[in-house]
N, C-alpha and C positions, 0 to 999 in steps of 0.2 A: 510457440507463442506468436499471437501475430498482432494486428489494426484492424479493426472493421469500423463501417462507416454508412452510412446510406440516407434513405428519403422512399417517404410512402404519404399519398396523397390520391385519394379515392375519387375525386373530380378531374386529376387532371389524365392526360394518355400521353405519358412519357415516351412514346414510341412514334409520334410524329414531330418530335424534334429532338430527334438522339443524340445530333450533335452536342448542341446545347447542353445535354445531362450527359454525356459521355464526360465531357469536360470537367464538369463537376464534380464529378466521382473521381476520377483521375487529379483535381486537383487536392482532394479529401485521401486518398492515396498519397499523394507526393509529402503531405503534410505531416504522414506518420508513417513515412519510408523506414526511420529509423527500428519500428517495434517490429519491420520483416526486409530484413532486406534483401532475403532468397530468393522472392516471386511476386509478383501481384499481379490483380484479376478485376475487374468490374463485369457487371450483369445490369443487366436492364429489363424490365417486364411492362405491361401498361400502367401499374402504378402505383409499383417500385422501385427503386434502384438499390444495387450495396455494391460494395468496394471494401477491397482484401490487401492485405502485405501481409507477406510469410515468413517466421523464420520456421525453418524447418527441424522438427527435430524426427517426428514418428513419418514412417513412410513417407523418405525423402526426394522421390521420384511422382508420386503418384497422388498427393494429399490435397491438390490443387484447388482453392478455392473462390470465389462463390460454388457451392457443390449443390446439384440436384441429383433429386433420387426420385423415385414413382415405387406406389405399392396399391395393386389393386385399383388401379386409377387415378388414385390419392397423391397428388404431385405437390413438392415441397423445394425450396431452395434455404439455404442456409452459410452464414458467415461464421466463424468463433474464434475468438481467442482465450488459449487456454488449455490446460492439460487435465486429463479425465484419469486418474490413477488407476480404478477397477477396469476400466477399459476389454481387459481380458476377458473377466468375468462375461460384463454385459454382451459381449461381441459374441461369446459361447452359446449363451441366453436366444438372443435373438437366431441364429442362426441355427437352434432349434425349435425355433419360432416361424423362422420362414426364408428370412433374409436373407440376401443375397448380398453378398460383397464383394466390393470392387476392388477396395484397399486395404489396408491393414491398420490406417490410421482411425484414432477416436472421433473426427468428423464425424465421419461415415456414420459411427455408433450413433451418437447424440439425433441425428437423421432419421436412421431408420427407427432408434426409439419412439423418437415424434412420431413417425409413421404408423405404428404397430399403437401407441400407448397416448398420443396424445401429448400435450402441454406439461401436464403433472410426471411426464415420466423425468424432468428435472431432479423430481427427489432420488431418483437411484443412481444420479453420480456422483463421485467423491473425486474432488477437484478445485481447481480455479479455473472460472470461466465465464465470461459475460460473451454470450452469441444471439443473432438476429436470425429467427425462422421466418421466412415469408410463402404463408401457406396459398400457393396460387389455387389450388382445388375451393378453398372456403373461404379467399378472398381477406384472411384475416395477418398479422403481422402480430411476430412474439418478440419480447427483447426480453432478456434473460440475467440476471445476476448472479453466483455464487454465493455462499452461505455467509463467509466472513468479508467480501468483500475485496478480496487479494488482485480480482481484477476490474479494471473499471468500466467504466460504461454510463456517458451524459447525454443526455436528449431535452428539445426544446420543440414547442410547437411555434410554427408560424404560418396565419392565416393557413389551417386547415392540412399543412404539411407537416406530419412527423419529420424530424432530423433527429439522428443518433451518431453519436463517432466515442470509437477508446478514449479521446482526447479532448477537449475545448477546444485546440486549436482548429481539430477536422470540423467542430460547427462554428465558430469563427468562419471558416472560409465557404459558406453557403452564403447566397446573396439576399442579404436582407437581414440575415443575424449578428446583428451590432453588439462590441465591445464597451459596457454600460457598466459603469459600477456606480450603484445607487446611496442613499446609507445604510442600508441593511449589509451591503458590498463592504463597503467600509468598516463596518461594525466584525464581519468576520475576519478582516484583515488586521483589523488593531486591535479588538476584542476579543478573539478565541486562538488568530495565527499565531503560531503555522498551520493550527488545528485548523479542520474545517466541518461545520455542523454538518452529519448526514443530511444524505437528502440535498443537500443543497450545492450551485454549481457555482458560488460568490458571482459570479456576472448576472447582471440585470435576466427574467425569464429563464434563465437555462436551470435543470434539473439533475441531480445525480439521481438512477436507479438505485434503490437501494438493496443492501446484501442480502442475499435468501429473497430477492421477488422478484417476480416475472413483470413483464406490461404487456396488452393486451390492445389493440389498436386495429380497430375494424368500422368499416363506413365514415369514419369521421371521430368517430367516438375513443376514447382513452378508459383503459381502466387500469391499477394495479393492483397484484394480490400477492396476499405473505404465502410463500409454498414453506419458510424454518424459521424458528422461533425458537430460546430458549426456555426453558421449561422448568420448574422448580420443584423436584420432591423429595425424601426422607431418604439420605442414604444409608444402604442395609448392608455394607459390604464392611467384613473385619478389614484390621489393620493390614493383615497379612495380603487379605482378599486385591483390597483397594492399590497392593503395590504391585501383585503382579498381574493384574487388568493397568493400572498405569502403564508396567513396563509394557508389557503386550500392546498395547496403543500406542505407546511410542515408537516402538520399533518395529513395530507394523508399517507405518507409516512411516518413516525412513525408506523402510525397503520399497514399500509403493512410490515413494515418489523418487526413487529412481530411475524410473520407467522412462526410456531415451533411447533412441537408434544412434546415436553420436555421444561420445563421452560425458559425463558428468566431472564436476570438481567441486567443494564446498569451500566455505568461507570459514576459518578459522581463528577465533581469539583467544584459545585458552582458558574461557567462562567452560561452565557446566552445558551450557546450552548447545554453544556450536562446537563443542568437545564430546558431547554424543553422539549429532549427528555427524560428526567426523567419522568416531571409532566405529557405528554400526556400517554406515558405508563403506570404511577401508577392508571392515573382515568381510563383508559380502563381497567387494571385490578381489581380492586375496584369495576367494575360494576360487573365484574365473582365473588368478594367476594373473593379476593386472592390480598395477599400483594407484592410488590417490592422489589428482592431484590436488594442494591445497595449498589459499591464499590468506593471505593477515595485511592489516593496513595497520600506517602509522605515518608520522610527520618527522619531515625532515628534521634532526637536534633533538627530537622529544627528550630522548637521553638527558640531556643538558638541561633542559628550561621545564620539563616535568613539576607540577606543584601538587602532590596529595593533598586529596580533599574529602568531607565526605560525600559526597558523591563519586567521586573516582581516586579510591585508595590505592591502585596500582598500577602498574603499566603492565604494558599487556607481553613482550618479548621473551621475559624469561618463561612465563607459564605457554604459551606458543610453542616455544621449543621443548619443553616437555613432552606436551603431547604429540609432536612431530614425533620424537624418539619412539612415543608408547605406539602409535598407529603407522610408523614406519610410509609415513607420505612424502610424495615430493612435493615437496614444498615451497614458495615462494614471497618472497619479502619484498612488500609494494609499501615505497613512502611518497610523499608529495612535500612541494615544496611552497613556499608564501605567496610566490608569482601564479603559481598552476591555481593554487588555491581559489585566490584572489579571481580568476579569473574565468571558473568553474560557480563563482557564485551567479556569476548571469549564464550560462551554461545550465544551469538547474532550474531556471525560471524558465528558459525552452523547455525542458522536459516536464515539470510540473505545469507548467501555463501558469504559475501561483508565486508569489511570494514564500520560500519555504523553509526548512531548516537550517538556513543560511552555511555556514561552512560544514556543517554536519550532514548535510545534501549536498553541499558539492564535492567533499574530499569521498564521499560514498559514488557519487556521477564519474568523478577520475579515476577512481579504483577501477570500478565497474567498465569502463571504459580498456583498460590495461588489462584486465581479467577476460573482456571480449575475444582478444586477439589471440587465445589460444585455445578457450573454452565458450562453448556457447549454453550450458546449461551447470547451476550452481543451485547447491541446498544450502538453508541459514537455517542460523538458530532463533530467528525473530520469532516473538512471541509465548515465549514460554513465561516472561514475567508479566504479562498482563493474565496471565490464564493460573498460573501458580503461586501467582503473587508475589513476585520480587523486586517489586519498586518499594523506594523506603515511603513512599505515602501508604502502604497498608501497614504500616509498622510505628509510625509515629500519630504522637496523639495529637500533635497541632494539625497535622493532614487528616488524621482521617475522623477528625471533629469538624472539620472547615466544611461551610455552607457551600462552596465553590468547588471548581475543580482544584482536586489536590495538586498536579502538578504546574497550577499556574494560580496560586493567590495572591501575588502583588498587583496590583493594578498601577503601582508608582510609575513605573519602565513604559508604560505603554500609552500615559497619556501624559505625562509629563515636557517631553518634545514637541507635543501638538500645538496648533496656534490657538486661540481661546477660543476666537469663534468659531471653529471645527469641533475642538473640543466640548461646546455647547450642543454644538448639532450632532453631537456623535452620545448617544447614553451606553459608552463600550459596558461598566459594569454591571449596568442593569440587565443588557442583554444575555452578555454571558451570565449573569444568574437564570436569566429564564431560562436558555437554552441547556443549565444543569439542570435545573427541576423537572424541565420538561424531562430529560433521559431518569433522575431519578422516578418520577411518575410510573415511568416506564418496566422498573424494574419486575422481573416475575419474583412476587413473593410466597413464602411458605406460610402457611396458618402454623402455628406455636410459635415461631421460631423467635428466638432471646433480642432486645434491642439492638444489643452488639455483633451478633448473627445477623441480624438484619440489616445493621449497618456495611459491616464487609462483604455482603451482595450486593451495595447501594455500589461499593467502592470497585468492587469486580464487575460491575457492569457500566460502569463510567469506563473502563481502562479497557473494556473488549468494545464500546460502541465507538471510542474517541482514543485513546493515546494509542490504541493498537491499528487503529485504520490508519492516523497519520503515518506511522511506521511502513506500516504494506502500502501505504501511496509512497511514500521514499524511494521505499524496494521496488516496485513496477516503476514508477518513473526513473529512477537512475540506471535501472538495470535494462529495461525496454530500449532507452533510449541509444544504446550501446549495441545493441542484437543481442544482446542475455537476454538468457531468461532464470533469473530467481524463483528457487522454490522454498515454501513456508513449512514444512511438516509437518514441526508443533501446532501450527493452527488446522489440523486434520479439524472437522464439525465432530467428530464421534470422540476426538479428547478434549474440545471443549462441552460439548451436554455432559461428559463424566467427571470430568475436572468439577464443573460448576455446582456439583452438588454434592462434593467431597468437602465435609466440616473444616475448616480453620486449623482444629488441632490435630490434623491428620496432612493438611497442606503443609502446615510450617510446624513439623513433629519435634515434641520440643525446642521450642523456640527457634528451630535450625530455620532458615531464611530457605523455601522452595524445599524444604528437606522431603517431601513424597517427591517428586521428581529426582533426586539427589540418590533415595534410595531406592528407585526404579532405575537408578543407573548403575548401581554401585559395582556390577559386573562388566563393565564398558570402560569406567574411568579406573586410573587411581587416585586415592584418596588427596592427595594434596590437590589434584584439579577437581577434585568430588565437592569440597569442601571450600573451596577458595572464594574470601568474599567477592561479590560483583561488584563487578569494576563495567561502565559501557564502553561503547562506542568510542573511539578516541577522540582528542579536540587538540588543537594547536595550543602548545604554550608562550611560543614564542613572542615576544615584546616588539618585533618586527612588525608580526604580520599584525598589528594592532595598530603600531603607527602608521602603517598603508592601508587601513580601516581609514582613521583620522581622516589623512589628507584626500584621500577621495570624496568624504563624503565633504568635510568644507569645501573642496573644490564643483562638488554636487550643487551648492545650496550658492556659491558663490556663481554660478549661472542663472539669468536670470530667467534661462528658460524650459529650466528643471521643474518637471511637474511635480516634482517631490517638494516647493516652492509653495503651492498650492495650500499643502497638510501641517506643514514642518514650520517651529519658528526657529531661524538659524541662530537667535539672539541664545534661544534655550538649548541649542545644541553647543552649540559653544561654551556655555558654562559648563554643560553636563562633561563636556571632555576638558575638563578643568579639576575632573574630582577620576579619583584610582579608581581601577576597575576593580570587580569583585566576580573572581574567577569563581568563589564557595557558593553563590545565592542567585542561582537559576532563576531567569523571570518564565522559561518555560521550558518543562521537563528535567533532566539532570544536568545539560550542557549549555544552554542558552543562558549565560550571562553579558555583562557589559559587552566586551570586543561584537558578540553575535548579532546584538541589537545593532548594534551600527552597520552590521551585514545586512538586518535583514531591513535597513530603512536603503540601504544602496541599492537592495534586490527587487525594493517598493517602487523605488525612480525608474530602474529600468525595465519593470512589468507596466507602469503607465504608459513609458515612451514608446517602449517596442510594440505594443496590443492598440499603440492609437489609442487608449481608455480614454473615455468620456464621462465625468464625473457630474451626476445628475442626484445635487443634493440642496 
């Protein structure tokens, strides 16, 4: 995993004041030192430039980036962050193709692919990866996304120059691209966050690439194109068919995304999820004669201040330890405490550049952080319940009736604290209506298919454009920002198009919650973890760390030259902390209730103050 970064501008000749753009790239570097902190590189050409940090994992000698190759005349240079799982394969491929290789790493691949195939030969990796080709032979510039999105990649024009970086912060530090949040800015922040609409980079002009599409940036001109799409048709696969193509996909994909010259360890909660991809890694490891290592989080007391709810009906230790015994890993017990926490919430807004999931990103940035220093590559179980469906919004009829995003229909929480005349200028519920209808519009549907079929594709494609990208920006930003690198499995492209079109009552087989996934496991787990209802992510209970919520944030509002001042009336925050918090009724997704909001408006002051934001509303 690495940071790429750069600038291409067809009028100008970057090569008669190097200095100048040397700097530049090197300070675009320094700003995402964190996603490589193995090696960095910058290049320069007449007009382009890119800029690299490596963490290394394949060919850790040799992998060194900006890389160019020549085929046939045909000269190309290339940045990427990211891992190509068939790697092998295609490496085989071209190499009876023609190719010549230098190294052993997937660069190289992605390269000489270009070389040999062109722009489109994107569609024959299986991976996470957003990389920069700059074809010097054709004078043209690629920027590239993955299919689901797992890694990022935002770009912004100014006067005539592409700029692209992993991060916001790497275009932030190009001169001339200002730190703007406009009200559409605003509107994403109090109306959809921590979500963030695709496509879009919430600062004034900046741009996310979006998942599955290339950009295409030649003479001046812009263009973007979809290379993957989900696709919608009739599935013909029996019960029996569909479980063990499930299983075979899944652990398939475990085993590829092993794929590491330096050890691997996974992330463990005792769920179905990251309890499979546990058990298939420990027995592939066990066959080399090498043990697993594997990590669980939790909060200092949980024990004690633990409140069952429906959204999280149990803690996660006893079932942890279970499968510790069943997969025989070494194992390790990571908690955090109110202070760390506390102080990990502006810690998260460095790595996100966003306002974000307030202590459910930060107690994930310290984990991940603690997990760095012994291991530099980690598989999770993210995403299997947006893809199989195991959030309670496909299962309840108030969610998956509601016009809006299911995991966020109160709009009380979120305009409630604002001043009135913000909250005039701000239409937060309108927007986020549009910005649902738009994704529903979007949705690929089937000709026959039943209202209620039709509506749970509405609801499985809300949860793979939006709850699942928040998640994978979580993972890449917390894990990035530590030198991990997190891998996704579950979201392999080839088990979301078969998932996607696997019926309802084949998904949740007899009413079992995820149960086609459950029983594509059922040789991996035992049954009390096969079965075990889902419990997330864990959250702080403690009554502590809520009253150090409080007193920061009045003591926030009680300066008067808090920009959170600006948005915020402290008269109506004050009341609001006058009335008990409600640990049961998430204002977003399963964990974001009372104590979080108050996170994530502390995490709002100090995304203003630190980014210099200039509020142009």
């Amino acid at each position: 995993m690495c940071g790429i970064a750069g600038f291409s501008n067809f009028t100008m000749n970057y090569q008669e004041n190097t200095g100048k753009w040397y700097y530049i790239l090197q300070e675009m570097n320094q700003l995402q030192r964190h996603r490589g902190p193995d090696e960095e590189n910058i290049w320069l050409s007449r007009h382009c430039g890119l800029s690299h940090v490596r963490l290394s994992i394949l060919d850790l000698s040799c992998g060194r980036q900006p890389m160019t190759r020549q085929s046939g005349g045909h000269c190309a240079t290339i940045v990427y962050n990211g891992e190509i799982y068939n790697m092998p394969t295609l490496r085989n491929k071209l190499i009876a193709e023609g190719a010549q290789f230098e190294t052993t790493c997937d660069t190289e691949v992605i390269l000489f692919g270009y070389l040999y195939h062109g722009i489109d030969y994107v569609q024959e990796l299986n991976g996470i990866f957003s990389f920069c080709i700059w074809d010097e032979s054709l004078e043209k510039l690629y920027l590239c996304r993955d299919r689901q999105g797992v890694k990022p990649l935002f770009y912004t024009m100014q006067q005539n120059t592409l700029i692209f970086s992993s991060e916001l912060k790497g275009l932030l530090s190009f001169p001339g691209v200002e730190a703007v949040i406009d009200r559409e800015g605003l509107c994403e922040v109090f109306g959809v966050g921590p979500a963030k609409t695709y496509g879009k980079g919430v600062f004034q002009n900046i741009q996310e690439l979006l998942p599955g599409h290339f950009l295409e940036f030649h003479d001046g001109i812009l263009q973007t194109k979809c290379y993957w799409h989900l696709e919608s048709h009739p599935h013909e696969d029996s019960w029996e068919e569909t479980v063990e193509k499930t299983r075979y996909l899944v652990t398939d994909a475990i085993k590829l995304q092993m794929l590491s010259d330096v050890p691997i360890c996974t992330f463990l909660s005792g769920g179905v999820d990251s309890s499979l991809v546990t058990s298939v890694c420990s027995r592939e490891l066990q066959k080399q004669g090498k043990q697993l290592d594997t990590y669980s989080f939790d909060f200092k007391d949980n024990n004690i201040n633990f409140q069952a709810n429906a959204f999280q009906p149990s803690e996660d230790r006893p079932w942890v330890d279970k499968m510790v015994a069943h997969c025989n890993t070494s194992h390790h017990y990571l908690e955090c405490c109110n202070t760390d926490l506390y102080q990990y919430l502006f810690k998260a807004v460095d790595a996100r550049d966003l306002p974000c999931m307030a202590d459910v990103e930060a107690s994930m940035l310290y984990f991940c952080e603690k997990v760095s220093r012994h291991n530099k590559v980690t598989l999770t179980g993210e995403c299997a319940d947006e893809i199989f469906g195991g959030y309670p919004w496909f299962h309840k009829k108030e969610c998956f009736d509601a016009d809006i995003f299911p995991w966020s229909m109160d709009f009380t929480p979120r305009t409630m604290l604002l001043k009135d005349d913000i909250a005039s200028l701000l239409p937060l519920e309108e927007y986020a209506r549009a910005a649902y209808q738009k994704t529903i519009s979007e949705t690929p549907v089937l000709e026959g298919e039943s209202p209620v079929e039709r509506r749970r594709r509405e609801i499985s494609y809300l949860n793979l454009k939006w709850f699942m990208q928040t998640l994978l920006d979580r993972m890449d930003r917390t894990s990035m920002h530590t030198g991990l690198e997190a891998r996704v499995p579950l979201a392999d492209h080839r088990i979301v198009e078969y998932v996607w079109n696997v019926p309802w009552d084949m998904k949740c087989k007899n009413g079992v919650v995820k149960g086609l996934l459950r029983e594509a496991a059922k040789d991996y787990l035992p049954d009390e973890i096969l079965y075990r209802k889902k419990s997330p992510y864990p959250k702080t209970y403690d009554p502590a760390y809520e009253l150090l919520l409080r007193r920061e944030l009045l003591n926030v509002l009680a300066n008067s030259t808090s920009p959170l001042n600006e948005l915020i009336d402290s008269k109506k925050v004050k009341e609001f902390l006058q009335c008990p918090s409600d640990y049961g009724k998430p204002f977003y997704g399963q964990l974001m209730a009372g104590p979080q909001l108050l996170a994530y408006l502390l995490q709002i002051n100090y995304w203003l103050e630190k980014y210099s934001i200039r509020l142009s509303i």
